[in-house]
C-alpha positions in Angstrom: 132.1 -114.2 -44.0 133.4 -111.1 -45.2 131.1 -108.0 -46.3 132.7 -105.3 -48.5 131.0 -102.1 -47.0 132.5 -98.2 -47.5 131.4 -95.3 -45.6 130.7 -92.3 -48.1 129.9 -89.8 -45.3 131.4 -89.8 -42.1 128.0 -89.8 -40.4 127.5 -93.4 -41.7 127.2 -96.3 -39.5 128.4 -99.6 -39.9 125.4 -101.9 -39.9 125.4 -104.6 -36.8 123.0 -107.2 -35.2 121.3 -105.5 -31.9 120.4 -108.7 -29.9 121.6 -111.9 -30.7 119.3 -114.1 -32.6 118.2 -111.3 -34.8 118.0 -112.4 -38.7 119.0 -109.1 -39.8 121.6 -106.0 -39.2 119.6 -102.8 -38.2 120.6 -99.9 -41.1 120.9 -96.2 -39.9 119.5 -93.5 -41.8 122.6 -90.5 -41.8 120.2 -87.6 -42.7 116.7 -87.2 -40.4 113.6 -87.6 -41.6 109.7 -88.3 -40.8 107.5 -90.9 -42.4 103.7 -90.6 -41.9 101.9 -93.1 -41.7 101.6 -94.8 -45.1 103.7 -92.7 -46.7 107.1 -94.5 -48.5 110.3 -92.1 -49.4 113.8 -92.4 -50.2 116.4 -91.8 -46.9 119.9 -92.0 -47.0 122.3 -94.4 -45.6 125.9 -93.0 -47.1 127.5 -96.5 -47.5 128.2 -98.2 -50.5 128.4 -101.9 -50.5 129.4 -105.6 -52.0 127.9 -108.7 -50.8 129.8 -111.9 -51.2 129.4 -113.8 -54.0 125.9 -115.5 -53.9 124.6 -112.9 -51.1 122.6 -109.7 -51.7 121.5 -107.3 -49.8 117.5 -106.3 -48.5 116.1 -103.5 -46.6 112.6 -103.7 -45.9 110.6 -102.4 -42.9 111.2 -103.1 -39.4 108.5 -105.4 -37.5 107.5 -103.5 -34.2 108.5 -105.8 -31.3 105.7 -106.1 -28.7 107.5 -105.5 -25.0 
């Protein structure tokens, strides 16, 4: 499948599985920042992007792993 995705800053990274098996691509933030906890806010990513027709596209939260 092919993913249309454009870097807008040069900072911006590509997003890519980190273990095999995971459902989902993990998305880098390109400017820092601090959530506490509760507390939702806006960070960017610097990439603009077209799914194929009949995908789309989700961010949501990050389930900790327990090691």
């Amino acid at each position: 499948m092919k993913w249309k995705i454009k870097r807008l800053d040069p900072r911006a990274v590509i997003p890519r599985y980190a273990h095999m098996g995971d459902a989902g691509a993990d998305l880098v933030i390109t400017h820092g920042g601090l959530l506490e906890p509760g507390e939702a806010r806006d960070f960017p990513v610097s990439l603009a992007t077209e799914p194929p027709l009949g995908y789309f596209f989700l961010i949501r939260r990050a389930s900790r792993r327990s090691h």
